[in-house]
N, C-alpha and C positions, 0 to 999 in steps of 0.2 A: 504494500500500500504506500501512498503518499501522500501529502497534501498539496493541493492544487486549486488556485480558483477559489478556496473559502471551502471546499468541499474534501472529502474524505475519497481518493480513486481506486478504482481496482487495477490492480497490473494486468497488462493484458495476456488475453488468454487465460483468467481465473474469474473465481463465479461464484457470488458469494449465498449460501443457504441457508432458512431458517427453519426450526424443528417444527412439522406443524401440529403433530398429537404426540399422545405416548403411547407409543404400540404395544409393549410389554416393558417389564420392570422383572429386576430380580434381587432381590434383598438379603446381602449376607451379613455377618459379625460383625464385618470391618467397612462394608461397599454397598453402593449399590449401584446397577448397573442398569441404566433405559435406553432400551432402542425408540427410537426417535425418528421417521421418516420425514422429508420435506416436505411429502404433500398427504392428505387425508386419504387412508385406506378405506374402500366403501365397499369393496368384494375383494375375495382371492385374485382376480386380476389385476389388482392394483399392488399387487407387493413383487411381482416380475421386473419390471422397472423401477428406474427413480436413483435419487437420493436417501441413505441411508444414516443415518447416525448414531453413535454407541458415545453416551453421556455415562460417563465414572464419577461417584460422589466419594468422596472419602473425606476424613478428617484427621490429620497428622498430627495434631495438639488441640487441645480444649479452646474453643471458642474459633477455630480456622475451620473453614470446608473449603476445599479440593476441589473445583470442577476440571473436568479434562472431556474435551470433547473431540474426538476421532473421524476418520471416514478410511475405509479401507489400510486401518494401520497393518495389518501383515501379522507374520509370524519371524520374521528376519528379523535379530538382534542390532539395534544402531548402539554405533560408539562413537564414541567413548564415553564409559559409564563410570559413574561415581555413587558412592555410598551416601541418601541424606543422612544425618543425628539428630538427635532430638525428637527422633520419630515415635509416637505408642498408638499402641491400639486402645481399644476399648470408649474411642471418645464420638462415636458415632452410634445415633439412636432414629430410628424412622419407623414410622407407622402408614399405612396406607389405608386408602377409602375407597369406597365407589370412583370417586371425583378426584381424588390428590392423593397425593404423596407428602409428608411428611417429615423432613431430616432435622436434626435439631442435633448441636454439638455444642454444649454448654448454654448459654443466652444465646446463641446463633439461632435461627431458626430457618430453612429453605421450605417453603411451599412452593409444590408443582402441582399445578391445573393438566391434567390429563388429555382433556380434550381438545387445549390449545399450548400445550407445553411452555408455558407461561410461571418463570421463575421468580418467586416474589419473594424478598430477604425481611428479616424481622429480626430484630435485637429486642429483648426486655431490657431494663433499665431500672434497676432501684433508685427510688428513692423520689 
């Protein structure tokens, strides 16, 4: 990308996508992981083509969430790898609904709108 003109451009020959539902979800310990397509699945022929995307939540320290959002990352090892520190588990918590999704990592809180993949952040605040 660059800036140009007062606007934000895309380099050419790239194409920028946004998630438009949550197609499926899967809820571990430590992650959770939404396929995310670009455009609304209304039958089994709609999941043959298209844009795809694999949304990773995670939480490396209390009050941090992780988003990583992919498209055909592979199974090929990139390098050069390093070790983070300061990393633990246990600091991620989500529940799900008919309608959302749920993560919450200390006062963090991510709500996801399923039907429009609609990421809204929330902080509690004492006091």
């Amino acid at each position: 990308m660059k800036f140009s003109n007062g606007c934000w451009l895309q380099k050419e020959g790239t194409a920028c996508f946004s998630p438009a539902e949550v197609y499926y979800s899967k809820i571990d310990a430590d992650k959770v992981t939404i396929c995310a397509p670009t455009s609304h699945i209304r039958h089994r022929g709609d999941t043959l083509g298209g844009v795809n995307l694999t949304i990773e939540i995670t939480a490396p320290m209390p009050e941090v969430l992780r988003i990583q959002t992919s498209h055909y990352r592979g199974v090929v090892k990139k390098s050069p790898e390093f070790e983070l520190t300061g990393i633990t588990d246990g600091n991620l918590s989500c529940e799900e609904t008919e309608t959302t999704l749920i993560v919450k990592s200390g006062s963090l809180t991510l709500e996801i709108d399923k039907a429009s993949c609609r990421l809204d952040y929330y902080r509690i605040v004492d006091g």
